[in-house]
Backbone as CSV, one residue per row, in Angstrom:
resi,resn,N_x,N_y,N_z,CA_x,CA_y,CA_z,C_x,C_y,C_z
1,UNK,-5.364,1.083,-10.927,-5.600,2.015,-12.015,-6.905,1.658,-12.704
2,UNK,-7.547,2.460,-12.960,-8.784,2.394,-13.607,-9.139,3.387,-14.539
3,UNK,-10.412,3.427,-15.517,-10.201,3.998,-16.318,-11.097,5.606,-15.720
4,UNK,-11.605,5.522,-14.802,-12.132,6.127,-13.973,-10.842,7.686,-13.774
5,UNK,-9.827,7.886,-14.126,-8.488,8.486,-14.713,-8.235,9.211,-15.673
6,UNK,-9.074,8.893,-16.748,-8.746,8.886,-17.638,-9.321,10.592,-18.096
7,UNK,-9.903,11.023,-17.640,-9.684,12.265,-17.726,-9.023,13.130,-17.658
8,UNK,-7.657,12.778,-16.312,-6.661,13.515,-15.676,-5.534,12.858,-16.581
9,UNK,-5.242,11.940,-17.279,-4.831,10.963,-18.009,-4.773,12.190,-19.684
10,UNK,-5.856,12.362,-20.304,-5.851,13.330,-20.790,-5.295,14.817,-21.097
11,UNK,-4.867,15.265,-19.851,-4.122,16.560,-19.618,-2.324,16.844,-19.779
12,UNK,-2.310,15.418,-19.910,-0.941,14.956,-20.040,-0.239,15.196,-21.311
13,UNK,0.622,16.079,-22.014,1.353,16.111,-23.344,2.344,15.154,-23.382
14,UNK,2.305,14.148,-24.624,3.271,13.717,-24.788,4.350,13.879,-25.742
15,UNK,5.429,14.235,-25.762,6.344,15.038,-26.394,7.952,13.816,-26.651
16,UNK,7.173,13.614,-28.214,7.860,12.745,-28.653,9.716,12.531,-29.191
17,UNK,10.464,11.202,-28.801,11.800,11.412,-28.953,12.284,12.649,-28.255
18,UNK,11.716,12.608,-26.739,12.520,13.684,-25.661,12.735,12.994,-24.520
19,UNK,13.968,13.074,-24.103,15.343,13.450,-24.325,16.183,13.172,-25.372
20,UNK,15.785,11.855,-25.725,16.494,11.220,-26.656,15.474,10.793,-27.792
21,UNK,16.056,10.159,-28.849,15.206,9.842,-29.804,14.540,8.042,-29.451
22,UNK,13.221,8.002,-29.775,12.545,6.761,-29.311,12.041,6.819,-27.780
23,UNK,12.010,8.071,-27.051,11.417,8.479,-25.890,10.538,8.941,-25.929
24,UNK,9.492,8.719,-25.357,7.553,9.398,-25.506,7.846,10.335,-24.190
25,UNK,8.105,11.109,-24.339,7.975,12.120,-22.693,6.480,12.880,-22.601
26,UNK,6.459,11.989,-20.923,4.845,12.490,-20.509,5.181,13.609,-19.720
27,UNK,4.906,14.638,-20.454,4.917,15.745,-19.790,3.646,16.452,-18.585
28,UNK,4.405,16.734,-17.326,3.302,16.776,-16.646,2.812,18.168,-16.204
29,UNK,3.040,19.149,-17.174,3.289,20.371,-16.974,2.215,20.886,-17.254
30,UNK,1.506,20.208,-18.479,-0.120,20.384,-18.785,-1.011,20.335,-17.800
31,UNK,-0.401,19.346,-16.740,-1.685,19.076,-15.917,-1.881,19.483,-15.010
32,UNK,-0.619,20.244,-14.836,0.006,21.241,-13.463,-0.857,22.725,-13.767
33,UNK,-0.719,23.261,-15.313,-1.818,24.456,-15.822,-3.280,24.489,-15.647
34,UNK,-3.655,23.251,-15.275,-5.393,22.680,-15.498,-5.666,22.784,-13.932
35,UNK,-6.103,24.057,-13.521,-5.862,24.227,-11.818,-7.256,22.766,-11.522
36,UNK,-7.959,22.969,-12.220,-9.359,22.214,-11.726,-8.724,20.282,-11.650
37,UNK,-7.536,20.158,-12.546,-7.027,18.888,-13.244,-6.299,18.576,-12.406
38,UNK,-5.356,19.536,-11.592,-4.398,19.642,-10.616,-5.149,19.120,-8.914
39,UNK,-6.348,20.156,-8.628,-7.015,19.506,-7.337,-7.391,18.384,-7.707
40,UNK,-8.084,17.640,-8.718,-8.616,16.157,-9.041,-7.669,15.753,-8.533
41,UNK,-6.650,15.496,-8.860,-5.172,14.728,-8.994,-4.911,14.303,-7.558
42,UNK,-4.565,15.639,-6.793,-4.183,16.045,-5.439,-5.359,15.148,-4.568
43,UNK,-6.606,15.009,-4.814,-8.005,14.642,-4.160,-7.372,12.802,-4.195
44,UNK,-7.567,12.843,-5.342,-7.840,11.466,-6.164,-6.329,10.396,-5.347
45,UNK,-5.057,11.161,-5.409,-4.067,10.653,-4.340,-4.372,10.583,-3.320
46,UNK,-4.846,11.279,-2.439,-5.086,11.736,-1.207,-6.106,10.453,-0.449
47,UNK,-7.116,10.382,-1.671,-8.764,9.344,-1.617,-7.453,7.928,-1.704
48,UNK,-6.046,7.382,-2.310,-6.218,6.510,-2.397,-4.647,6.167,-1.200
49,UNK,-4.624,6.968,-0.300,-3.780,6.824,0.969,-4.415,5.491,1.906
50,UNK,-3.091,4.458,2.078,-4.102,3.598,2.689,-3.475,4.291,4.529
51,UNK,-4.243,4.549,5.123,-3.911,4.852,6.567,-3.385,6.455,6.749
52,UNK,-3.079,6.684,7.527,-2.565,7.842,8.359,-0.918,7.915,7.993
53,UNK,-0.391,9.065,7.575,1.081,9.087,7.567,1.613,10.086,7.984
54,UNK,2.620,10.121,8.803,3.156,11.747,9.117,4.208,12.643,8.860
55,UNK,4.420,11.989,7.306,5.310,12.807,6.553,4.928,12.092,5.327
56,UNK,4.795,13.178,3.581,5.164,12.952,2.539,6.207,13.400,1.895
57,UNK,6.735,12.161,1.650,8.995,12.672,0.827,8.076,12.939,-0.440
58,UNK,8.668,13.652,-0.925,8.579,14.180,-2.514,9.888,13.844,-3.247
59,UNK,10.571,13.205,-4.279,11.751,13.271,-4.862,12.004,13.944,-5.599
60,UNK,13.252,14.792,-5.566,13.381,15.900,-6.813,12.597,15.545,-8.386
61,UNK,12.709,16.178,-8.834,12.091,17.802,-8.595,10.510,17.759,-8.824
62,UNK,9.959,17.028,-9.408,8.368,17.028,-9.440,8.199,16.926,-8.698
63,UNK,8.394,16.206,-7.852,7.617,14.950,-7.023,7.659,16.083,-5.608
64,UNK,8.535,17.233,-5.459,8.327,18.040,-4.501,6.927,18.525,-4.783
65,UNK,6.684,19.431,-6.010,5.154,19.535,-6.017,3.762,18.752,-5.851
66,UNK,4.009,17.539,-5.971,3.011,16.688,-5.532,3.090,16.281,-4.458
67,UNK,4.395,16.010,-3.388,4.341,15.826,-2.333,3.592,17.019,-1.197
68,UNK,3.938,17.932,-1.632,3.555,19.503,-1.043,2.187,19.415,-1.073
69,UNK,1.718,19.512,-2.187,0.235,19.583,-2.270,-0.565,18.292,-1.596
70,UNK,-0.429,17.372,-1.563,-0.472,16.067,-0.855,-0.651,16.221,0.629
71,UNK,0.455,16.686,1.171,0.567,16.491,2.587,-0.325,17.404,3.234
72,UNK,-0.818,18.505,2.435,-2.286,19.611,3.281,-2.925,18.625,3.270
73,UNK,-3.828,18.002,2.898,-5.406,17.220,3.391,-5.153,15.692,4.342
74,UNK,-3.585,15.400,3.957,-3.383,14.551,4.749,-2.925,14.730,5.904
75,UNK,-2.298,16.494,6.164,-2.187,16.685,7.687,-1.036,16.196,7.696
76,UNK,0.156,15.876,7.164,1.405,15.659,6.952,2.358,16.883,6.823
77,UNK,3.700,16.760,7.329,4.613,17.513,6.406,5.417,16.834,5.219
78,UNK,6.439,17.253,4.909,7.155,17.224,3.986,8.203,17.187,4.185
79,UNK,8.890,15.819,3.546,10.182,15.477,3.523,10.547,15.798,2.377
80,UNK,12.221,16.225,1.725,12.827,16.548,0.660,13.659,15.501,0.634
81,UNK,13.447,14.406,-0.957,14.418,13.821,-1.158,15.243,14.530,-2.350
82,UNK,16.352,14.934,-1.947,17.373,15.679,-2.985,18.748,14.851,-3.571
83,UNK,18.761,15.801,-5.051,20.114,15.303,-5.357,21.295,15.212,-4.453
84,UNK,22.096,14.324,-4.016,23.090,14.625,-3.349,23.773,16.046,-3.238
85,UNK,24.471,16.806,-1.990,24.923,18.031,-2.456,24.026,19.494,-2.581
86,UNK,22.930,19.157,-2.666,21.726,20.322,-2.625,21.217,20.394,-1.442
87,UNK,21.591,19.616,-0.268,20.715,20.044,1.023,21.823,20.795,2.138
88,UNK,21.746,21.491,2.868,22.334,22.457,3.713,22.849,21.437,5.017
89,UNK,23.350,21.716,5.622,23.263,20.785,7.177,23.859,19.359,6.796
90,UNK,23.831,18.780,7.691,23.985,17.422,7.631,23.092,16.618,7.036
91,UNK,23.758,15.502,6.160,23.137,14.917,5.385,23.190,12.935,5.684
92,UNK,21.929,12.182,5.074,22.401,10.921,4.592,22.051,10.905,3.338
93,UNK,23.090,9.588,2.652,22.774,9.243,1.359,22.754,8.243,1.279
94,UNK,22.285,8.002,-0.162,22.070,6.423,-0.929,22.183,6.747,-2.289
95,UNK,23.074,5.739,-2.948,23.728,5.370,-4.102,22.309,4.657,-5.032
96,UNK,22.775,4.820,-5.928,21.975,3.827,-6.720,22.279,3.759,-8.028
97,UNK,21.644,3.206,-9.142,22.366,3.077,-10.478,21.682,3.274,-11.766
98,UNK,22.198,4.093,-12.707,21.552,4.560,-13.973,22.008,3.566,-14.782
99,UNK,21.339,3.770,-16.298,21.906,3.202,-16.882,23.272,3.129,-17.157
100,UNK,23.874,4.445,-17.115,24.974,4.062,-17.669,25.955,4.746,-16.499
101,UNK,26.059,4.139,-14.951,26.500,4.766,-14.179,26.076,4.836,-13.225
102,UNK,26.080,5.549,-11.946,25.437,5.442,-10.465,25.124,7.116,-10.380
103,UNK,23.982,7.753,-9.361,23.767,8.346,-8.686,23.812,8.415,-7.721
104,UNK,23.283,9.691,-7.173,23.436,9.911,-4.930,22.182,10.741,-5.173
105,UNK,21.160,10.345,-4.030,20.494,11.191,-3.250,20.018,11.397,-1.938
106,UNK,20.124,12.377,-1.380,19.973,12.481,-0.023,19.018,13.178,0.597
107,UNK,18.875,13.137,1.538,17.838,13.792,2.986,18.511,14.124,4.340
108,UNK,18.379,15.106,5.040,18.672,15.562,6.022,18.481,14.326,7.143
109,UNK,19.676,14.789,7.899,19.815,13.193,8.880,18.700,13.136,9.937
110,UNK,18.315,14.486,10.397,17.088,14.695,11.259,16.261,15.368,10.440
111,UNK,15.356,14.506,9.748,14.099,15.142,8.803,13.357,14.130,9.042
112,UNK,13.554,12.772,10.242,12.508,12.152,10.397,12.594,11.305,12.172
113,UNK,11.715,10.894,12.467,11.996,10.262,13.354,11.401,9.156,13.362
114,UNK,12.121,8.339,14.229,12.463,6.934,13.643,10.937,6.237,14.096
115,UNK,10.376,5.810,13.190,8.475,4.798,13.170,7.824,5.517,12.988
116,UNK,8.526,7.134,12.048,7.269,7.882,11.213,7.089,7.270,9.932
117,UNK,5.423,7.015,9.567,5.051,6.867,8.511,5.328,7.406,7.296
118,UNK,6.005,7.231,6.317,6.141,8.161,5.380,5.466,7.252,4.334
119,UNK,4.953,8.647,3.685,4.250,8.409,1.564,5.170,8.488,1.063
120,UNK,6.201,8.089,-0.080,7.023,8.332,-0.977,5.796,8.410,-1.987
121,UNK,6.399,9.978,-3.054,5.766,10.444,-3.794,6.389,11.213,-5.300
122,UNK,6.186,10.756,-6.123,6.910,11.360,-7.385,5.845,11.586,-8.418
123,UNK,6.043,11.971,-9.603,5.168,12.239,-10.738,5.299,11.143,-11.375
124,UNK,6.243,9.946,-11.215,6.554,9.124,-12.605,7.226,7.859,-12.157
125,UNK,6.697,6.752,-12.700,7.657,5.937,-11.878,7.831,5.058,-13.528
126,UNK,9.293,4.506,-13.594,9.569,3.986,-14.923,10.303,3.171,-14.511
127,UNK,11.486,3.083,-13.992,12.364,2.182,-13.788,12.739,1.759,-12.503
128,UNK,12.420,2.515,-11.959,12.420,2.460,-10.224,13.571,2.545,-9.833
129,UNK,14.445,2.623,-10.397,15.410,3.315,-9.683,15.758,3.980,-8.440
130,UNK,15.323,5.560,-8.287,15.258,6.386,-7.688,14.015,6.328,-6.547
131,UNK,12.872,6.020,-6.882,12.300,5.917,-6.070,12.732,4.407,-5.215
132,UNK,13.509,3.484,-5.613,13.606,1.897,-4.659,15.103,2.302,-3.963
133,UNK,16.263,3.812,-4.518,16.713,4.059,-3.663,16.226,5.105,-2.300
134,UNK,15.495,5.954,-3.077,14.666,6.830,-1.979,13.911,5.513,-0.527
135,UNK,13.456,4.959,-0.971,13.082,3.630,0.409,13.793,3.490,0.905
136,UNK,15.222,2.971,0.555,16.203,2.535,1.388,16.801,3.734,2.258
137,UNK,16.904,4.915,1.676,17.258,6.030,2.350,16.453,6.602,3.374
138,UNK,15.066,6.325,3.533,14.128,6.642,4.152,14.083,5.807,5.249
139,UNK,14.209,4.452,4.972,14.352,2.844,5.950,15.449,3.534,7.038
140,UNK,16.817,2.977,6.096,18.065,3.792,6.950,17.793,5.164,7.969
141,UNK,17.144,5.934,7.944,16.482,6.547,8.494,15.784,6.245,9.979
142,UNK,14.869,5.035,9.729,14.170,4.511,10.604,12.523,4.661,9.842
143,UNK,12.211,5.467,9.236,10.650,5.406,8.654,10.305,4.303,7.725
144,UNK,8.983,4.254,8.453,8.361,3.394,7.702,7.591,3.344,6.353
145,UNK,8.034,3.097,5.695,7.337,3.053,3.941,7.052,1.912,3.530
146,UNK,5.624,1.643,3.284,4.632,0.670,3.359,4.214,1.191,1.601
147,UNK,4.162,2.161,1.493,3.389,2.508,0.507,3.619,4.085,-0.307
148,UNK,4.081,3.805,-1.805,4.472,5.002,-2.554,3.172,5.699,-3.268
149,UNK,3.190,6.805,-4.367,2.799,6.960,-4.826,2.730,7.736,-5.851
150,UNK,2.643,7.203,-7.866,2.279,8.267,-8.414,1.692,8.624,-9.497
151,UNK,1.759,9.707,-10.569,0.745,10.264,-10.853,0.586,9.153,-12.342
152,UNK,1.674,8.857,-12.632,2.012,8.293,-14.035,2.699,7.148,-13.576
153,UNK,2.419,5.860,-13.735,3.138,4.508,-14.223,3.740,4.333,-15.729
154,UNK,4.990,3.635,-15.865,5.123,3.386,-17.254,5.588,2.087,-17.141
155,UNK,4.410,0.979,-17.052,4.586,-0.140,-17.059,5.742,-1.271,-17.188
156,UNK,5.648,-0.783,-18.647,6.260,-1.727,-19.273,7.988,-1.623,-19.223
157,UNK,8.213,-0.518,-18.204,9.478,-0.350,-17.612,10.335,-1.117,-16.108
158,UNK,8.878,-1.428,-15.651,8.924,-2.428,-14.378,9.220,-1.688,-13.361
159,UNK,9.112,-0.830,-13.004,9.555,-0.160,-11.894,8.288,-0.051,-10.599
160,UNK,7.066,-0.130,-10.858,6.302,-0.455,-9.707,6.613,-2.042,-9.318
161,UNK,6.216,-2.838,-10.398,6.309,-4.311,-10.029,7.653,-4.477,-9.241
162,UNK,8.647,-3.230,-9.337,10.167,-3.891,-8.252,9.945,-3.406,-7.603
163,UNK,8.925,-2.356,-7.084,8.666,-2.116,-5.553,7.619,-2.831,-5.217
164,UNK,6.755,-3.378,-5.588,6.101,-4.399,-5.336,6.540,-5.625,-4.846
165,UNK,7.647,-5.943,-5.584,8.552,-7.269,-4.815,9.170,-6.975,-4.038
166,UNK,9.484,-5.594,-3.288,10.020,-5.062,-2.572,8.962,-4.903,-1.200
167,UNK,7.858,-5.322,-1.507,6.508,-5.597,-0.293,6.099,-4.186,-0.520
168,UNK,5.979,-2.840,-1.308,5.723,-1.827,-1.235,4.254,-1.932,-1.629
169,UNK,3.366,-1.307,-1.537,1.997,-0.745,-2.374,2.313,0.125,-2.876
170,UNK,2.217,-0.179,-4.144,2.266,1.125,-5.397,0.773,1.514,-5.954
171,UNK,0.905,2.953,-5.627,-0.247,3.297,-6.552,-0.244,4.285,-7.774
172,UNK,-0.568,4.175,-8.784,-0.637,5.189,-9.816,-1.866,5.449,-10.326
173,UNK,-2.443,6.946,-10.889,-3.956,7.316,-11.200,-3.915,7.061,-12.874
174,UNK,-3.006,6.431,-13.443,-3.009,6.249,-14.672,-1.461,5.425,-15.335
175,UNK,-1.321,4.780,-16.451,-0.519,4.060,-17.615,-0.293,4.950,-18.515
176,UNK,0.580,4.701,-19.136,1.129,4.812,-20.580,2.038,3.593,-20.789
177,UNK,1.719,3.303,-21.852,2.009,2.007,-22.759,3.887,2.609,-23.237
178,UNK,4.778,1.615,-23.138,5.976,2.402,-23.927,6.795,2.350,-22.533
179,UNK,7.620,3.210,-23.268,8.749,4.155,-22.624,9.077,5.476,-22.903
């Protein structure tokens, strides 16, 4: 991350005590309106792909739009990681845990084949949660994920640094301080 960002960093609303009270929500909806803010973004991910991949997962629900837009210049398709229950056909899943409780999300059992490269890709990474179960669901799979990516880090939540100890490369085009 650099400050070299900080323009696209800018476009970002933050919309205070949402969901809850003492929550800074980075809203990324501003930056999604800023068509010129939106290709930077899309470029600027794209510029920081290390290698060739032949699929980008997107995780509900942002992270489908950035994965989408992503995978044109990289010549990729698109994998859907979904809430459990939202995909048609046969499915796999993976569990994982909220604060106050567990989730499921899944991917189609043939949506990859096994020593394809995949980008994992979201708008936000905070706790890592979801994206360190999306890996395992992707692994189980057979693909290889070397390396995520996204638009917003929130540090001080730890959720890159646990995919980092997880041997992942995390990249994000910008911080916010908080939660």
């Amino acid at each position: 991350m650099t400050h070299a960002n900080d323009d696209l960093k800018a476009l970002i609303r933050t919309i205070p005590d949402f969901p809850k009270p003492g929550i800074m929500f980075r809203d990324i909806t501003t930056l999604l309106l800023d068509a010129q803010g939106l290709a930077e973004t899309i470029r600027r991910m794209a510029a920081a792909v290390d290698g060739p991949v032949d699929l980008v997962a997107g995780i509900e629900a942002r992270g489908f739009l950035f994965a989408a837009a992503l995978a044109v210049p990289l010549n990729a398709g698109v994998l859907l990681i979904r809430k459990d229950g939202k995909l048609p056909g046969v499915t796999i899943a993976e569990d994982y845990a909220l604060e106050y409780g567990t989730d499921r999300i899944a991917m189609h059992e043939d949506a990859l084949v096994p020593g394809q490269r995949v980008l994992l890709v979201d708008d936000l990474i905070a706790t890592g949660g979801t994206a360190r179960a999306a890996i395992r669901l992707l692994r189980k799979a057979g693909g290889v994920v070397d390396q995520v990516q996204f638009v917003i880090d929130l540090p001080d939540l730890g959720g890159a640094a646990a995919l980092e100890g997880d041997g992942v490369k995390v990249t994000s085009l910008f911080a916010f301080e908080g939660r």
